[in-house]
PADODREN-547485 format. One record per residue: x, y, z of N, C-alpha, C in turn; residue in three letters. Coordinates in pm, whole numbers, plus 50000, padded with zeros to 5 digits. Layout:
N
XYZXYZXYZAla
...
! end
This chain:
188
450005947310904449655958310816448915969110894Unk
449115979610852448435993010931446955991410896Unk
446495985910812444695981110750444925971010715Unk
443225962810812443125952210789442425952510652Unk
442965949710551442835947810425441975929110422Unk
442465926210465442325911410442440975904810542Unk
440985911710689440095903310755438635910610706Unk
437535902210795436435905810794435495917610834Unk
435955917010940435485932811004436715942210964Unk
437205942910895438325958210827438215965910775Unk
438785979210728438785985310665438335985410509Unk
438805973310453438205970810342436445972410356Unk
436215964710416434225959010432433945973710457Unk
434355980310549433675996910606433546006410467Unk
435096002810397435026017010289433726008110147Unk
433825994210180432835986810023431365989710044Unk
430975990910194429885990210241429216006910216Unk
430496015110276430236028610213429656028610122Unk
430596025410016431046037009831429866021009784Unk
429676013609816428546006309758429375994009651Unk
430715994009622431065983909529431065974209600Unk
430915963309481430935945509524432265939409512Unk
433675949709470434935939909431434925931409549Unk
435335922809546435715917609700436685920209779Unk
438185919909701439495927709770440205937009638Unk
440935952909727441125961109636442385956509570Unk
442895950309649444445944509595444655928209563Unk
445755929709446445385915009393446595909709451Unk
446175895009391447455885009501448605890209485Unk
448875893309327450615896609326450905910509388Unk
449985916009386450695929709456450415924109651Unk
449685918309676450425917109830451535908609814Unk
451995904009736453455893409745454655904209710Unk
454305917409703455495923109677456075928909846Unk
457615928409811458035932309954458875940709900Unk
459705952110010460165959410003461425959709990Unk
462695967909909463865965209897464395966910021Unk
463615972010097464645975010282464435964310365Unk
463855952610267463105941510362464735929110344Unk
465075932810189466335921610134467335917510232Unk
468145912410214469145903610262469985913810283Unk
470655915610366472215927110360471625944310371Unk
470305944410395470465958710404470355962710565Unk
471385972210568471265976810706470235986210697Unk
469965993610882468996003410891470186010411018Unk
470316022611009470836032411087470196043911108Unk
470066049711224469216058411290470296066011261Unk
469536083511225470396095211197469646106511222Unk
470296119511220469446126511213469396138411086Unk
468386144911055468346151111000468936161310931Unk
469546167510835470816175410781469896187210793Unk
468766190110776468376202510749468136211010918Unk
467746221810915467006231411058467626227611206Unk
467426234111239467496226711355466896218111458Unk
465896220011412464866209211543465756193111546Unk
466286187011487467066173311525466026165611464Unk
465076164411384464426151111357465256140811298Unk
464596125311350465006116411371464966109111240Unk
465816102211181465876099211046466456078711070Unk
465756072010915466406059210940467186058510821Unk
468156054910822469426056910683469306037610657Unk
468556037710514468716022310503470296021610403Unk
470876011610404471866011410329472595998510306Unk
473265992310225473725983510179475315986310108Unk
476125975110187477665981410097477975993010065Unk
477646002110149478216015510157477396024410055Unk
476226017210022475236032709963474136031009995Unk
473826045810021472046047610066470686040609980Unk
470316034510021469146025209963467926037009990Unk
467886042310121466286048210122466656059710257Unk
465646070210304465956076810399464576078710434Unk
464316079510552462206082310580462566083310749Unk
461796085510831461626095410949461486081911013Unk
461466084911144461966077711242460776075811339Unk
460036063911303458236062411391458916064811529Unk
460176056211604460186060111723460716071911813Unk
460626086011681461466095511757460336105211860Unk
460586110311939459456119012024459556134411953Unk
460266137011855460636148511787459826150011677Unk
459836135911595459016140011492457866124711418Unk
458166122111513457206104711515456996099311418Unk
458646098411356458586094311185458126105611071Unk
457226111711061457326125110977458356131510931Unk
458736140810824459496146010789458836157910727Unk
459256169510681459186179810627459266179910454Unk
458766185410372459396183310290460886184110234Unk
461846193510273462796193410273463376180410334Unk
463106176310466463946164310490463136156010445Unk
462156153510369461746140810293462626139610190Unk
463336151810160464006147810016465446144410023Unk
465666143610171467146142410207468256128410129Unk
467336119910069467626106909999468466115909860Unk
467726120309806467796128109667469196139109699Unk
469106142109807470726151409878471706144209853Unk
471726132009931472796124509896473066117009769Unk
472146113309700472466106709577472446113009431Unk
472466124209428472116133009356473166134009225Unk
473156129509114474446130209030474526145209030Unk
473826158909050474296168609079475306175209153Unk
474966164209289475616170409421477806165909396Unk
477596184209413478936186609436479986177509523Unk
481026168709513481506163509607482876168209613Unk
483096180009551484986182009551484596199509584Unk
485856201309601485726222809670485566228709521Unk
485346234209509485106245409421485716257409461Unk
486036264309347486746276509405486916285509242Unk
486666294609317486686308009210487306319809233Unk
489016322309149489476337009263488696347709230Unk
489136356509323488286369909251488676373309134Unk
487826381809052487856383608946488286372708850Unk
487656362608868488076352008729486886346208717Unk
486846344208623485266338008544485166318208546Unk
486236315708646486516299408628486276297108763Unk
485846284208776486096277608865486956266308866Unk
487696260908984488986252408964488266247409089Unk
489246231709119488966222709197490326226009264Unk
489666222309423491126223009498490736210509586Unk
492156206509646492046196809749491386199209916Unk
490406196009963490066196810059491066200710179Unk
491966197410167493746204610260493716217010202Unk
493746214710096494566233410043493136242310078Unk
491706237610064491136248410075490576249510229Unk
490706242510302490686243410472492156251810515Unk
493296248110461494426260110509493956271210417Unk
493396273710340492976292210303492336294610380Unk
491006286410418490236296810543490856296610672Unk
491746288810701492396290710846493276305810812Unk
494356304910687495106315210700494166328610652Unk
492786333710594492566341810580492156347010739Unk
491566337610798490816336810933491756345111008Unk
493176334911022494316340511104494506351711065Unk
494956358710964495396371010928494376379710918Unk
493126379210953492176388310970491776392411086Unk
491926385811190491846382011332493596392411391Unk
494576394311281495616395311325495626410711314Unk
494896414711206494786427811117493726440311210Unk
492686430211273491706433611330491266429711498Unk
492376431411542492576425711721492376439211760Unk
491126440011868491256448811978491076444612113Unk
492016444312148493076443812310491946449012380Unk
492286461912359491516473612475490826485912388Unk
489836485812486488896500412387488996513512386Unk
489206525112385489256538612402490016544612521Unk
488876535612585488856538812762489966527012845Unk
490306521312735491296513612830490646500212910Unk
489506499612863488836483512882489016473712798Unk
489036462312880489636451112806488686442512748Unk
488766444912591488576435912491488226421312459Unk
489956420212387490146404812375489026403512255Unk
488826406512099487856408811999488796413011906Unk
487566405311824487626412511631486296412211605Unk
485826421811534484296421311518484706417611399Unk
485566414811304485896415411121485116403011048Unk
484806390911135484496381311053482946376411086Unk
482276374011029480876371811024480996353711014Unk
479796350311036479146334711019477726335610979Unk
477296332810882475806331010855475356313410863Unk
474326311010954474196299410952472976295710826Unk
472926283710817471646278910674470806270010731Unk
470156269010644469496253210679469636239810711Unk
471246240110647471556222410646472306222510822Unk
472426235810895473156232511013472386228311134Unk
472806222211161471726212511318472586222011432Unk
471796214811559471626227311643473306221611750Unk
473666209511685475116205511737476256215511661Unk
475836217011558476746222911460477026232511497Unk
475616244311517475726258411546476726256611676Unk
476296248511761477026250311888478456251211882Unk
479416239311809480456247411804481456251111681Unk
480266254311605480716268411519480946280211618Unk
479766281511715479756295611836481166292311933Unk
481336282511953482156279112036483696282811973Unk
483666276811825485296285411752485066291911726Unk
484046303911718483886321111692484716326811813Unk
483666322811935484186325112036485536324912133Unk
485686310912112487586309412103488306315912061Unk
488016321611886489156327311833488966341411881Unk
487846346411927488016359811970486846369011906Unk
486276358211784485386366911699483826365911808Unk
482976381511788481906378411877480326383411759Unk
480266381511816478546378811718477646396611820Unk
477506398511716476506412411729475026413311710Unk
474116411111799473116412711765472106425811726Unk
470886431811738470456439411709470156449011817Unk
470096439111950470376445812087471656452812155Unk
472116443712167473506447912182474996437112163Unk
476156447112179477196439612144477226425412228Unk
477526415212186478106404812315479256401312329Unk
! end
């Protein structure tokens, strides 16, 4: 236990001796006989990392038969020494969430509905809007006859849930396809 609750010279005797009470121990027998559901039979523990920011903190994914039992920070990471943020404290509640969306959503323009599409059909729309925007908006060469190889047409905004693997090659298929990222300094 992280406090010696139980021995003689512990934490208990220091804080009774303080605050002046006579209980003898703060906790009763049945509550130290309780153990933890990550302690049971069949539950795994998997090291992960974090969905939110980028810093990479280190996460332990408890789980059993294919569902998340618990999620809490990782004592042996050098990143975040088990701690979490509030946001990734709540990363348990992300995944299990009877809220959380698990199918595409989609809304055309101008229509007041949303419809479900298949994860195929809505990965070939953004490839073919991608392609045909990229196709619409190719510059070769500039004014002066310097070479290009660009579309400035398509943007990427990154969020919170992307880790710093992700960004990498998201930049990496921007970059491939030709699209380049503009900063406030200058073009790149």
């Amino acid at each position: 236990m992280l406090f010696k609750l139980t021995e003689k010279d512990g934490l208990w005797k220091k804080i009774r001796n303080h605050v002046g009470t006579t209980v003898k121990h703060p906790v009763s027998p049945a509550t130290r006989e309780i153990r933890s559901r990550l302690s049971d039979d069949g539950v795994e523990k998997t090291t992960s990392v974090c969905p939110y920011c980028a810093v990479g903190c280190s996460t332990l994914v408890y789980h059993r038969d294919g569902r998340i039992i618990d999620i809490e920070g990782n004592p042996d990471s050098p990143i975040n020494a088990g701690t979490l943020c509030p946001k990734g404290s709540a990363t348990y509640g992300l995944h299990v969430s009877p809220y959380r969306w698990t199918k595409v959503r989609y809304r055309r323009p101008y229509s007041g509905e949303w419809e479900t599409l298949s994860l195929d059909r809505a990965m070939g729309m953004i490839a073919d809007r991608l392609e045909k925007t990229r196709e619409e908006t190719w510059e070769a060469k500039d004014s002066g006859g310097k070479k290009l190889n660009r579309s400035m047409a398509v943007a990427s905004i990154g969020g919170a849930t992307i880790d710093n693997e992700e960004n990498y090659l998201i930049t990496k298929l921007f970059h491939t396809l030709g699209f380049v990222r503009i900063t406030n300094q200058a073009r790149i």
